[in-house]
N, C-alpha and C positions, 0 to 999 in steps of 0.2 A: 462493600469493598470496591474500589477504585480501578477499575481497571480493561481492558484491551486484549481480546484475544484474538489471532490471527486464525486462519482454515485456508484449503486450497491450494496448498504447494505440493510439490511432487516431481515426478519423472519425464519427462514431454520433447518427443521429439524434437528439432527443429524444424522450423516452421507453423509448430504447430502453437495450441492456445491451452491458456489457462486463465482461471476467474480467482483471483482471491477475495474473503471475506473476512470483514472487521468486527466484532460486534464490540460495543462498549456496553458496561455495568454499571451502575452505582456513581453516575452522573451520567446528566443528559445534554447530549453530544452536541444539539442543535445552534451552540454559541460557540462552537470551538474553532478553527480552520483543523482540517483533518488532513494528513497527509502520508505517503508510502514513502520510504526510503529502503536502500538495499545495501547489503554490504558483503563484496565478494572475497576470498579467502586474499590474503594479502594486501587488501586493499581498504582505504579508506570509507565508513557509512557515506551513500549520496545519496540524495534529495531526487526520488523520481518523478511524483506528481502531488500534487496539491489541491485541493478543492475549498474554499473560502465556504463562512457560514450564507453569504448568498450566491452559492452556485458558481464563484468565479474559478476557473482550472487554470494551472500550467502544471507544462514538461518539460523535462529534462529533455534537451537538444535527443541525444541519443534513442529514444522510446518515442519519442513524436509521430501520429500517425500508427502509430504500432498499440500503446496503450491508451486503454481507456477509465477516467477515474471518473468512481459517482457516489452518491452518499443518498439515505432515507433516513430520512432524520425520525420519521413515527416509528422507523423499528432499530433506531441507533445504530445503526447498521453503515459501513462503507466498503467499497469496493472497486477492485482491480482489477479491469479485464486486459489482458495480455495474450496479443494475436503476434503471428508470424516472428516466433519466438525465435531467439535465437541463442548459439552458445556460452557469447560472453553476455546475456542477461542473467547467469547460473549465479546465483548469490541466494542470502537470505533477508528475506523480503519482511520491514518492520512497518506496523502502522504508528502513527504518533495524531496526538491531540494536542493542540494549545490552545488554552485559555485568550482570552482580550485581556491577562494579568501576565501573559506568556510564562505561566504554568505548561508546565511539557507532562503528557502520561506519552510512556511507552508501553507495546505490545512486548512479548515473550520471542516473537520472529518465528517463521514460516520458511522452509526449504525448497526454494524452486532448481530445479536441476534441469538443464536444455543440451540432451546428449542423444544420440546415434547410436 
């Protein structure tokens, strides 16, 4: 089975950090561009960061400097560190995979909440 599961959302101060993980299943990851997007209540999914099957990144203007994305491809595995957090980064946090056929898997989404 096909598929994308998120981990690492949660409750977290401002300012403070959080790691999300990606694992995929039942394909392997290492051809894909992997990437985070988020989508906060009222608001439209947006495209946070991106990582290319050869290691190439970007950001979203907004998270620059703040997030960090990386990928291990022997354990399918991707991931989102996210420092000096703050309140409007509170959405729910989706991984996605495309293909070089730009095939899209999505994840299930993960809950990050940045409150006081």
């Amino acid at each position: 089975q096909v598929q994308l599961v998120e981990s690492g959302g949660g409750l977290v101060q401002p300012g403070g950090s959080l790691r999300l993980a990606c694992a995929a299943s039942g394909f392997t990851s290492n051809s894909y561009a992997m990437s985070w997007y988020r989508q906060a209540p009222g608001k439209e999914r947006e495209l946070v960061a991106t990582i290319t099957r050869t290691y190439m990144t970007g950001y979203a203007d907004s998270v620059k400097g703040r997030f960090t994305i990386s990928r291990d491809n022997a354990r399918n595995m991707m991931y989102l560190q996210m420092d000096s957090l703050k309140p409007e980064d509170t959405a729910v946090y989706y991984c996605n995979a495309k293909s070089p056929l730009n095939v899209l898997i999505w994840g299930q989404g993960t809950q990050v909440t940045v409150s006081s």
